[in-house]
N, C-alpha and C positions, 0 to 999 in steps of 0.2 A: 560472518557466516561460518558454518561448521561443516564437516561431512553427515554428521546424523540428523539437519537440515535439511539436505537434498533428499528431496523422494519421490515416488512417485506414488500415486492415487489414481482409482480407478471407477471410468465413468461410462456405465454401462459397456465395463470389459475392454473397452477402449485405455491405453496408458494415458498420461497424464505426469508429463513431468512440471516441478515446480521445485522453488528454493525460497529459504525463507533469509529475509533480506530488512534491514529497517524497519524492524516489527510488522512485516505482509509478507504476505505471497505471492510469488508471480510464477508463474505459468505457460508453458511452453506454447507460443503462438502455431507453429504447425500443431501441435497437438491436439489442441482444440479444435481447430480447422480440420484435422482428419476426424474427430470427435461427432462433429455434427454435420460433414458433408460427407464420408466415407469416401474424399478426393482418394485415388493414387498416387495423385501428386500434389499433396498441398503443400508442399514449397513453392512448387509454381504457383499455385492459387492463391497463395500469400503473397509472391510478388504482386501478382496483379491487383488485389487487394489493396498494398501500398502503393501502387503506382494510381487510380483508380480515386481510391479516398483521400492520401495523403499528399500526394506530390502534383496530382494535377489541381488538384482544389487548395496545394498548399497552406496545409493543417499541422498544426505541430503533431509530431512522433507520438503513439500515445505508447511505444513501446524501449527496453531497454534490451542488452545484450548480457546473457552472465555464460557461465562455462558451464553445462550439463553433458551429463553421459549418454552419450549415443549409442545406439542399437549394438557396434561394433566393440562398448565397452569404451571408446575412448571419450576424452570430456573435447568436445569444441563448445565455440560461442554459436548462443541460441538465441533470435528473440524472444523476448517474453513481456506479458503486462500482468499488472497484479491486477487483485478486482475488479477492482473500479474502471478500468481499462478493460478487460476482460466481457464487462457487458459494453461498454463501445463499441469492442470488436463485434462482440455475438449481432449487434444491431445490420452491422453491416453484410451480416451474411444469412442470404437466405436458406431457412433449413424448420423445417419439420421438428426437428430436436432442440429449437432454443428453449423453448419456453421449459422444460425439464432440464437444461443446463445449467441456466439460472437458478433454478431451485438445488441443484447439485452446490454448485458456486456458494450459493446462503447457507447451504448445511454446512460443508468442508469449514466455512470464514467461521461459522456460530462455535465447531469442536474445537479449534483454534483458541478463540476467545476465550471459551469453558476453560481451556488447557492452562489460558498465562493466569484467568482469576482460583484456577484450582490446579497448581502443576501433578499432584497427587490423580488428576481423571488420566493424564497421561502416562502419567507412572501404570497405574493400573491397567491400559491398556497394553504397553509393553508387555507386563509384567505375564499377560492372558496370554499373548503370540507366545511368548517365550514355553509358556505350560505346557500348550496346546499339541506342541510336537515332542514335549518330554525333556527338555532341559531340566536336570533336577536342581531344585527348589532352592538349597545351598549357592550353586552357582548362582542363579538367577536373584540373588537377593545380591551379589556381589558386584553382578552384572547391573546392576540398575543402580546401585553406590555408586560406582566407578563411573555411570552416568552424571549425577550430581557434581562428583569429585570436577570433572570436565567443565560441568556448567560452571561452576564457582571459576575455572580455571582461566574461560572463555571471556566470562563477566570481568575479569581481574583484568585480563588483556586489554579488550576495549574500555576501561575506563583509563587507562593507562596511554590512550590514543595508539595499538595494534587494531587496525581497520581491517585488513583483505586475507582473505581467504590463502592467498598464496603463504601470506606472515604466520598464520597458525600455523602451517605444516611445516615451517620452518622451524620454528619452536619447540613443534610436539615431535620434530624427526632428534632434536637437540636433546629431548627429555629420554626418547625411546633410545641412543644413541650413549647415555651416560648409563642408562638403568641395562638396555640387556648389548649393546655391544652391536646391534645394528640400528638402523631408521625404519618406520613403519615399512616401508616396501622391500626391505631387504628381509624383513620379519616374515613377510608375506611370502618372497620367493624360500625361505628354509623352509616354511608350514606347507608349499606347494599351494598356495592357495593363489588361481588364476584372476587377474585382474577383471578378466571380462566376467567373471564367475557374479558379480555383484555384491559379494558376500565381506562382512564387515570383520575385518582384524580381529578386533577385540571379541567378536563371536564366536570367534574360536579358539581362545586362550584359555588352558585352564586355570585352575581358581587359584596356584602361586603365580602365575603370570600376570592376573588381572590383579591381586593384591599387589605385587612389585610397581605396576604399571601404575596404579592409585596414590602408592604411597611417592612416589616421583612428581605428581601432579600438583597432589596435595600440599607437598613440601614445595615447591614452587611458587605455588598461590602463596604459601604464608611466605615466603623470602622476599614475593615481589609486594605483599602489601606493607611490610615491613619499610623496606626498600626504596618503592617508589620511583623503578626506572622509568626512563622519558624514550632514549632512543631504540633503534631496534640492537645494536649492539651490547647494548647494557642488560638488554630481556633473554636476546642470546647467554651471555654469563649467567643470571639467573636461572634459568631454565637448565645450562649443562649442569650445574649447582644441585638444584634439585633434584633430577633424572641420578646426581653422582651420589645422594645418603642415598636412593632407592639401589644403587648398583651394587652400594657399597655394604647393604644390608641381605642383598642378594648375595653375595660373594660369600657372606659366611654362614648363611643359607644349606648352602650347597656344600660348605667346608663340611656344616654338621651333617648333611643326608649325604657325603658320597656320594652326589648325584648332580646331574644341570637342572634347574629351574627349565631353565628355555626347550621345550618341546618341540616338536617336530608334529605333534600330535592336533588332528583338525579338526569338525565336525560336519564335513564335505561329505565324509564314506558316510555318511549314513542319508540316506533318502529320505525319509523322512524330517531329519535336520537340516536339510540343503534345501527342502522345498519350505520348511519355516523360514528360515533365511529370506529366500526371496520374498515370500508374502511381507515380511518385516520392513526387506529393502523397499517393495512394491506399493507398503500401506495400507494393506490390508486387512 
C-alpha cells in the first residue's frame, strides 16, 4: 500500500473511505452504512449488524481491518470489505439506496480496471484536478513524473518482499532524510502544513524540491535492482544511498544559487489550491 492509494470517493456527497490493497478496494464499512441508512450512529449499527449476521448465525468475517484517516485527521483501524463483500454487506441492509450503490460500486471497480489496463486514463485524470485550480503546467508535468518515479519505486519494494505500509514510510522517511536533511513529517512541520489539513507533501513542493525528491527515488530503484536486497536493513542502506546522490547533488545546488533548495513555501494560502487539494485527496 501507498499513501496516494488511500482515498476517498464520493457517493451521492456521502465520503467514502477506501484503500487499495492486493489489487482491490476495500471500503470503509461504517461508511457505507452511513451511505445508505443516514444511521447517526453506524458504528452502532455495524455492530449489530455483526453481531446479528455474523456471530449468531456464525459466518465467517466477510470484512478486514486496515488503518484510515478519521474525521479528526488521525489514521486508526477501520473495518472494511472490498467488493465483493461490499454487495454481501448491502444485502443485509435494508435501504432505499442499494440498488444505486451497487451501480456506484460497478462504476468506481470498472475506472479502476480502465486505470491498471490504461495507466495513462489515470494520469489524465490527475493531470485535469491539478489544471482545474491552476497549478502551472511545468509543475504539473513534474508532479505526475515524480508520480511514476514512486510507482517504479513502490513496485521495486514489493518484488523485493517490502509488504506493509508502515516499511514504505520507513524508507521513503530514509530517502527524504539523506536528500533534504528531514523525514516527510518533519518536512511537513517546516512547510507549516497541518496534518489534519489532508493535504499531500509533495503537493506542495516546489519544482527543485520535487526534482531532488525524484532523483533520490529514482536512484534508489536503480541501486536496489541492481542490488537486490532481501532484508529490511539492507533496503534501509539502499534507500539512505540513494536519498545521499539526491542530497548530495542538492548541496551543490544551492552552493551555485546562494540559496536553500528546501522551502518553507506551500500552496495552502491560496484557496483556491487548498480546496483542489482536497477534491484530489477526496477523489473527486
Amino acid at each position: 500500500m501507498n499513501n496516494q492509494e488511500n482515498r476517498l470517493v464520493l457517493f451521492e456527497s456521502k465520503k467514502i473511505r477506501r484503500i487499495w490493497h492486493e489489487e482491490e478496494w476495500f471500503y470503509s464499512v461504517v461508511d457505507i452504512i452511513e451511505a445508505l441508512t443516514e444511521s447517526p450512529t453506524p458504528r452502532q449499527y455495524w455492530g449489530k449488524v455483526k453481531e446479528r449476521e455474523f456471530i449468531e448465525l456464525q459466518l465467517s468475517p466477510i470484512w478486514v481491518q486496515f488503518k484510515l484517516v478519521a474525521p479528526d485527521g488521525k489514521e486508526r483501524l477501520t473495518d472494511c470489505v472490498n467488493t465483493k463483500n461490499a454487495f454481501r454487506l448491502i444485502q443485509s441492509i435494508p435501504s432505499k439506496k442499494a440498488e444505486p450503490f451497487k451501480m456506484w460500486l460497478a462504476e468506481v471497480g470498472k475506472e479502476r480496471l480502465d486505470e491498471i489496463e490504461n495507466p495513462e486514463l489515470a494520469q489524465e485524470r490527475m493531470k485535469a484536478l491539478y489544471e482545474k485550480k491552476g497549478y502551472p503546467k511545468d509543475w504539473i508535468d513534474k508532479r505526475l513524473r515524480g508520480m511514476a518515479i514512486r510507482q517504479d519505486l513502490t513496485d521495486e519494494w514489493r518484488e523485493r518482499g517490502v509488504e506493509h505500509g508502515r516499511d514504505f514510510a520507513i524508507l521513503t522517511a530514509e530517502i527524504s532524510k539523506a536528500t533534504f536533511g528531514m523525514t516527510p513529517s518533519e518536512y511537513r512541520k517546516h512547510k507549516n502544513i497541518p496534518d489534519r489539513s489532508g493535504a499531500n507533501l509533495r503537493d506542495n513542493m516546489t519544482d527543485l524540491e520535487l526534482i531532488f525528491t525524484m532523483l533520490g527515488e529514482k536512484v534508489t530503484t536503480e541501486i536496489s535492482q541492481q542490488e537486490k536486497p532481501k532484508e529490511m536493513i539492507e533496503h534501509k542502506k539502499v534507500a539512505k544511498r540513494g536519498g545521499g546522490v539526491a542530497g548530495g547533488a542538492r548541496e551543490l545546488t544551492e552552493k551555485e544559487l546562494g540559496r536553500s533548495v528546501i522551502s518553507k513555501e506551500n500552496y495552502l494560502k491560496s484557496g483556491t489550491i487548498a480546496k483542489t487539494l482536497r477534491e484530489i485527496r477526496d477523489g473527486q
